[in-house]
C-alpha positions as CSV (number, residue, x, y, z in Angstrom):
1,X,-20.1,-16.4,-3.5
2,X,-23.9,-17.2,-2.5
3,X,-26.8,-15.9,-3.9
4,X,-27.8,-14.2,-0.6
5,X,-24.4,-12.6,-0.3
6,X,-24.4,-11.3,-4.7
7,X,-28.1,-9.6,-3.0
8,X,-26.6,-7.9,-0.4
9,X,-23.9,-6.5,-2.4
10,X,-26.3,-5.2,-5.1
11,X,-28.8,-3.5,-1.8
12,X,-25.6,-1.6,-0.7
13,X,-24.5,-0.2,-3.6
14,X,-28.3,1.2,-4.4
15,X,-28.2,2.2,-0.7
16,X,-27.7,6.0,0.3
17,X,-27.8,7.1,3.3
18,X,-25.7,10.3,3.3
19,X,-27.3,13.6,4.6
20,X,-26.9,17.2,3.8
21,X,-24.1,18.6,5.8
22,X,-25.3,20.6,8.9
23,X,-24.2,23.9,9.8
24,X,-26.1,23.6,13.3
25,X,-24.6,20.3,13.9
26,X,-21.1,19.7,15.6
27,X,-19.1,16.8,13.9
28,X,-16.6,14.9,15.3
29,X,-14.6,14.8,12.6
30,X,-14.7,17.0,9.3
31,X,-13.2,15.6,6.3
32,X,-12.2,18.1,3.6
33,X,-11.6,16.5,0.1
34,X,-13.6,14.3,-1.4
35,X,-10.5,12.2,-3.5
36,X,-9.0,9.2,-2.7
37,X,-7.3,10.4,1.0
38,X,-10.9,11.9,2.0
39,X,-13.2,9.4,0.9
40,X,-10.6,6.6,2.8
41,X,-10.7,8.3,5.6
42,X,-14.9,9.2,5.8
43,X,-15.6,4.7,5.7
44,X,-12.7,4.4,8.6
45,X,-14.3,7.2,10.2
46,X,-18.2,5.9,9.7
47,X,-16.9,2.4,10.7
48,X,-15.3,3.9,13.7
49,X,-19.0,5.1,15.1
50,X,-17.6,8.6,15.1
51,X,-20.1,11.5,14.1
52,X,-18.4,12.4,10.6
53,X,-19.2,14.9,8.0
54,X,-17.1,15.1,4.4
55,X,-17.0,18.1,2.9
56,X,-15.6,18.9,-1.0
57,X,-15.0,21.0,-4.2
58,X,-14.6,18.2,-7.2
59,X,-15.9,14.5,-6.1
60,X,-12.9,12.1,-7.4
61,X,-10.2,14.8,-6.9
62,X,-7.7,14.0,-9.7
63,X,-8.8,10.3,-10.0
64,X,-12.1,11.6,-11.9
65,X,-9.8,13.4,-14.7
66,X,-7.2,10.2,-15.0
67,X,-8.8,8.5,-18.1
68,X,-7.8,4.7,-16.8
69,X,-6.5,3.5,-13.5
70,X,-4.6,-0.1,-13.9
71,X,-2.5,0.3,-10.6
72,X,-5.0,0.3,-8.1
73,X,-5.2,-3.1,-6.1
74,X,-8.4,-5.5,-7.2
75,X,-8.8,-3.7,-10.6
76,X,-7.0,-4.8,-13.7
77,X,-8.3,-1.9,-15.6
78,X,-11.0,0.5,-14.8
79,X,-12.1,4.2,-15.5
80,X,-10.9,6.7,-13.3
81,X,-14.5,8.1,-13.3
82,X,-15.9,4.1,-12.6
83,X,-13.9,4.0,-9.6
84,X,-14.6,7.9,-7.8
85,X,-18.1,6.0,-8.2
86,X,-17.3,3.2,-6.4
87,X,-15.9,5.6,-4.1
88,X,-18.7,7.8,-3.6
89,X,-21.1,4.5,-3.0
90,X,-18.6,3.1,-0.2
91,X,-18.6,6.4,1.3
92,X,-22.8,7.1,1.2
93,X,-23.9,3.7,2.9
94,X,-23.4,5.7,5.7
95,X,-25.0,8.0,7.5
96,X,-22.6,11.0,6.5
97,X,-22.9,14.9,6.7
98,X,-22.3,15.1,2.9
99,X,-22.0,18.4,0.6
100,X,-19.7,18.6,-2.3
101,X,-19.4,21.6,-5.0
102,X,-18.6,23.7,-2.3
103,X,-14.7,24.2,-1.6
104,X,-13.4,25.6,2.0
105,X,-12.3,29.0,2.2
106,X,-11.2,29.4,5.8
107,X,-10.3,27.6,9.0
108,X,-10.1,28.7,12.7
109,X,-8.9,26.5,15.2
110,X,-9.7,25.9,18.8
111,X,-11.6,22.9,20.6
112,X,-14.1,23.8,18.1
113,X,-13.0,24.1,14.9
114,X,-14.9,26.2,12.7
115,X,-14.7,25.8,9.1
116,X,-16.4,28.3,6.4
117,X,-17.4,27.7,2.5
118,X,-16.5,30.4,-0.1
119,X,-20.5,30.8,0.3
120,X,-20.5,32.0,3.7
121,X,-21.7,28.7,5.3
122,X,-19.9,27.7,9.1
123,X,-19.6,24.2,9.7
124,X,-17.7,23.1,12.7
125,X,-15.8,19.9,14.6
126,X,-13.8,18.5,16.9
127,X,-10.9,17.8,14.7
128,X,-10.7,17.8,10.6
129,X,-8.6,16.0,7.8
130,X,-7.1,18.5,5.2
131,X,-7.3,16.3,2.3
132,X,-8.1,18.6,-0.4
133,X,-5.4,17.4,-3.0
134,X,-3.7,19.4,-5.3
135,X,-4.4,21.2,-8.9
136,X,-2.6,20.8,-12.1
137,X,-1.2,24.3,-13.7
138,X,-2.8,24.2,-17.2
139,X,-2.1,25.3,-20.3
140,X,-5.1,27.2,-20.5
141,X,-5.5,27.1,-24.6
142,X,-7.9,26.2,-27.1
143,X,-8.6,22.1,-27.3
144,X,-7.1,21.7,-24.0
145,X,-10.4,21.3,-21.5
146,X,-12.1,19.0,-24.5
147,X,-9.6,16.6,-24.1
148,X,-8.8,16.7,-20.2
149,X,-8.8,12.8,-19.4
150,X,-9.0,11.8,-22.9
151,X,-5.6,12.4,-24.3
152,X,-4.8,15.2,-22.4
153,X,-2.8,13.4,-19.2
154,X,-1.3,15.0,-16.4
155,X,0.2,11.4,-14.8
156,X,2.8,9.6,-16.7
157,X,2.7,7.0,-13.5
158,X,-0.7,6.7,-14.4
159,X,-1.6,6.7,-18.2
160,X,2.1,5.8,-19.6
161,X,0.8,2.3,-20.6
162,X,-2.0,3.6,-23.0
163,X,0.5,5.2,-25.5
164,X,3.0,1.8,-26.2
165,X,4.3,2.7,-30.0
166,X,1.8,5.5,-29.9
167,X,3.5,9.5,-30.6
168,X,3.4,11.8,-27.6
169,X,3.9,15.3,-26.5
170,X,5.4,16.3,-22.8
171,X,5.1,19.7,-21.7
172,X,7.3,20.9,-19.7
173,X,11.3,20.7,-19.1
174,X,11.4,20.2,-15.1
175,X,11.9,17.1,-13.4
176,X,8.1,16.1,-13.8
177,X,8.1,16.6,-18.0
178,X,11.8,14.7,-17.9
179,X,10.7,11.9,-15.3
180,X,7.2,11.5,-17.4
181,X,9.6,11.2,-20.7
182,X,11.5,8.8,-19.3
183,X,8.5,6.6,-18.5
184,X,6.7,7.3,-21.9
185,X,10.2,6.3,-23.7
186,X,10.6,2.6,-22.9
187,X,7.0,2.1,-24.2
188,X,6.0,5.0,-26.7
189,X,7.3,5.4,-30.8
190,X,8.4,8.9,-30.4
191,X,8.2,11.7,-27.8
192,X,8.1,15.7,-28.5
193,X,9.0,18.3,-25.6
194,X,8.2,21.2,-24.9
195,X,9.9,23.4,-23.2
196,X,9.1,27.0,-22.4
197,X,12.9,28.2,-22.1
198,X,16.0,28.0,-23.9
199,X,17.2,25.0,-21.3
200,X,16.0,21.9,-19.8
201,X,15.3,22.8,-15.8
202,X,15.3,19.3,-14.3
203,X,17.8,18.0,-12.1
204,X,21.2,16.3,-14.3
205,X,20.8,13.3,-12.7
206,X,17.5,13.0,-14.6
207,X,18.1,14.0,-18.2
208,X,21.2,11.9,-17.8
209,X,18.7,9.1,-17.5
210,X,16.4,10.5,-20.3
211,X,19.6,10.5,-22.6
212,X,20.1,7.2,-22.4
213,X,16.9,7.2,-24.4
214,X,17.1,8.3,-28.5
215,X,13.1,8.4,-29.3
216,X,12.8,11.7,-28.1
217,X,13.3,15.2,-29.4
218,X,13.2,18.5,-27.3
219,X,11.7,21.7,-29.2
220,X,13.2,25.2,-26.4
221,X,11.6,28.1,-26.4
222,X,8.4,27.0,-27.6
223,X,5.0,26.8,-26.0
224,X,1.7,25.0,-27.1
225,X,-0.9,27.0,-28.3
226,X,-3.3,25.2,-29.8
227,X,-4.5,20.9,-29.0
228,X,-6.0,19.5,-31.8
229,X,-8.7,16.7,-33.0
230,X,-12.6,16.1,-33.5
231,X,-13.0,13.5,-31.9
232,X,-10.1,11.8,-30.5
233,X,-7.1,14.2,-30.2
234,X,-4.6,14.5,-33.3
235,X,-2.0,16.9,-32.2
236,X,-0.8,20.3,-30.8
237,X,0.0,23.6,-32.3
238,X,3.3,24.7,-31.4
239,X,5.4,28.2,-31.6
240,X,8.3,29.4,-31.2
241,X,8.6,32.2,-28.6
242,X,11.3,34.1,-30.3
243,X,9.9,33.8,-34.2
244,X,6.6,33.6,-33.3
245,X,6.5,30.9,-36.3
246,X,3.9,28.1,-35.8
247,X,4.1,24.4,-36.8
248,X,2.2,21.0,-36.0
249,X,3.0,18.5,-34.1
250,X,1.1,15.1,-35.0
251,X,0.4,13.1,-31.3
252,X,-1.6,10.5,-29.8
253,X,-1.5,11.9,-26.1
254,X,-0.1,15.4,-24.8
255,X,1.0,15.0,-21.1
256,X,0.8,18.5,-19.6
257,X,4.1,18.6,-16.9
258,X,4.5,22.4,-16.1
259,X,3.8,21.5,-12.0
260,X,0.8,21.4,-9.3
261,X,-0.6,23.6,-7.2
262,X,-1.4,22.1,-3.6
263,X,-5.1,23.3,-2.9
264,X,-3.7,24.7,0.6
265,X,-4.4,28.7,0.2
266,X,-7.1,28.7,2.9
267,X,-5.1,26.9,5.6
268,X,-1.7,28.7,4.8
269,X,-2.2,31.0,8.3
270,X,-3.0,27.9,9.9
271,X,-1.0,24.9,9.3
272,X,2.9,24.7,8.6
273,X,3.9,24.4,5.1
274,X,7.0,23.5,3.0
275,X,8.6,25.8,0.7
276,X,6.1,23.6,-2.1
277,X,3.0,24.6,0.2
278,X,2.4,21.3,1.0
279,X,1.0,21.0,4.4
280,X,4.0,19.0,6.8
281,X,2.7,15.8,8.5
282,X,4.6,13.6,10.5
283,X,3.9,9.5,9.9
284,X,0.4,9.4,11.5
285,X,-0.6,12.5,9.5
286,X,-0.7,14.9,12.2
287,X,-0.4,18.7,11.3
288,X,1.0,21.5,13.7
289,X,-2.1,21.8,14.9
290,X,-3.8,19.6,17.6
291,X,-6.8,18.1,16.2
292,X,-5.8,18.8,12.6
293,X,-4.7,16.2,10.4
294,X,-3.8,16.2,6.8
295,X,-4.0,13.1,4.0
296,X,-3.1,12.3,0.0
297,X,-1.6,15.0,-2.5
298,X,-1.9,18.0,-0.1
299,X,0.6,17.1,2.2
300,X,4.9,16.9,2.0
301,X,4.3,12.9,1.6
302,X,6.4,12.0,-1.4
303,X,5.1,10.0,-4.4
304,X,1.4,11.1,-5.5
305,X,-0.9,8.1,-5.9
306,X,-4.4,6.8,-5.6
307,X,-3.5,4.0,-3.7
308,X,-1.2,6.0,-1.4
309,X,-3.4,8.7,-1.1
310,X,-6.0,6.1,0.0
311,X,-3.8,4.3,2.8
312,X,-2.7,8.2,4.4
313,X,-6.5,8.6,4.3
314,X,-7.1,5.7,6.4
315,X,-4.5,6.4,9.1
316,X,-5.4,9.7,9.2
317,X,-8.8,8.9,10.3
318,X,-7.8,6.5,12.9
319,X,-5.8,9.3,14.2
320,X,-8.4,11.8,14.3
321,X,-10.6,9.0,16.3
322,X,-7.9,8.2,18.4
323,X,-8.2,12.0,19.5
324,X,-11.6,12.2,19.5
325,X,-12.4,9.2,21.3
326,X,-10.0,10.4,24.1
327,X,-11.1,13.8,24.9
């Protein structure tokens, strides 16, 4: 790499070039998410010439609580928060309608859509990409939010690897605390779960994977109530629902498995949903609705990924051009 070229790079990544998102203006396409999916899909729209404008809640989605990332293509290792700012650099080059902090509340459809914040604010487009992601269900107890991203894991897919011969907690009995036990298991010393009732819930096919495995220990009818540590995190308080007796559990990591909740409540009247709320797409990420298209963890797409997430993004934006380019 020249000289010239190492200059260039540096210019861009100072440049910024996004603008506030305009209520007054009409878009061509509205992209609602700000994660992997919706930051994808706001460069392929930008490079596409088409007017776009992104709008979003949390900047990173889940990427920007995922302590490492060492499975997304041309990084070996890098912090989930390092690369929602690479992100959020690719995406403000441009000459974007930008606003983030600010979540959707509504939709209404027509050759117009209209689109309206929990503040009152009306922003409308042509078409839009649904890729607001989904939300983990916490636990909600003391110690938890401290160590959200540091310790504190929701992704065994993606933060497995940092606990090799290190003690671990999963929460949660279903498939996703069994199948995150599983992976934990070939690499970690020792895992503790917890489950809320007196019976694992996942499928058999699953815990008679996980039984194959003999580092693991299963603790029913108990729920966390406590995560410990000062400054890195040393443990959980458990108890036992029936007793009521409490007792601690020493851990490196706790990964928090009790389900997500696809960010889909204001589209619900709108869009068709699976039984999970997911929002249905077909393979060029089409919706029900003309002119609507949905990308990443929000939709029925199996298999929850940054790098997936990113690619549904993409071809989601080529398919909202495709429309808008042709009306």
């Amino acid at each position: 790499m020249d000289l010239n070229m190492n200059f260039n790079l540096s210019e861009m990544e100072e440049d910024n070039k996004a603008k506030p998102l305009s209520p007054d203006t009409i878009y061509d396409v509205l992209i609602l998410g700000g994660g992997p999916a919706g930051m994808t899909a706001a460069v392929y729209c930008m490079r596409k010439g088409v007017k776009t404008g992104l709008l979003t809640d949390n900047v990173g989605g889940q990427v920007s609580e995922t302590s490492t990332v060492e499975n997304y293509m041309g990084y070996r290792y890098i912090e989930g928060s390092d690369l929602v700012k690479k992100f959020q650099d690719q995406v403000k080059q441009f000459e974007i309608g930008y606003r983030e902090n600010s979540p959707a509340a509504s939709i209404e459809q027509g050759d117009i859509k209209k689109v309206v914040t929990e503040d009152g604010t009306t922003y409308q487009a042509r078409s839009l990409i649904v890729a607001t992601g989904k939300s983990p269900r916490w636990l909600d107890v003391p110690g938890e939010k401290k160590f959200m991203g540091k310790g504190v894991a929701v992704c065994a897919i993606c933060d497995a690897p940092l606990y090799r011969d290190k003690d671990v907690v999963v929460v949660g009995g279903g498939n996703s605390g069994v199948e995150a036990t599983i992976d934990l298991a070939k690499i970690a010393n020792h895992i503790t779960i917890v489950q809320f009732l007196d019976e694992l819930t996942a499928d058999q096919v699953l815990i008679d994977k996980m039984n194959q495995f003999d580092n693991f220990e299963i603790l029913y009818k108990h729920e966390v109530a406590e995560v410990l540590g000062d400054d890195k995190l040393e443990g959980v308080i458990v108890q036992d629902r029936d007793t009521k007796e409490k007792q601690k559990i020493d851990a490196n990591g706790v990964f928090v498995e009790i389900g997500w909740v696809p960010n889909s409540e204001f589209i619900e009247d709108t869009l068709k949903l699976n039984k999970w709320n997911e929002v249905m797409i077909d393979c060029a990420c089409r919706t029900s609705e003309k002119g609507i298209y949905a990308a990443g963890d929000v939709t029925s797409v199996p298999y929850k990924q940054i790098i997936s997430a990113a690619g549904d993004g993409a071809k989601a934006a080529l398919s909202a051009c495709e429309y808008v380019l042709k009306q």
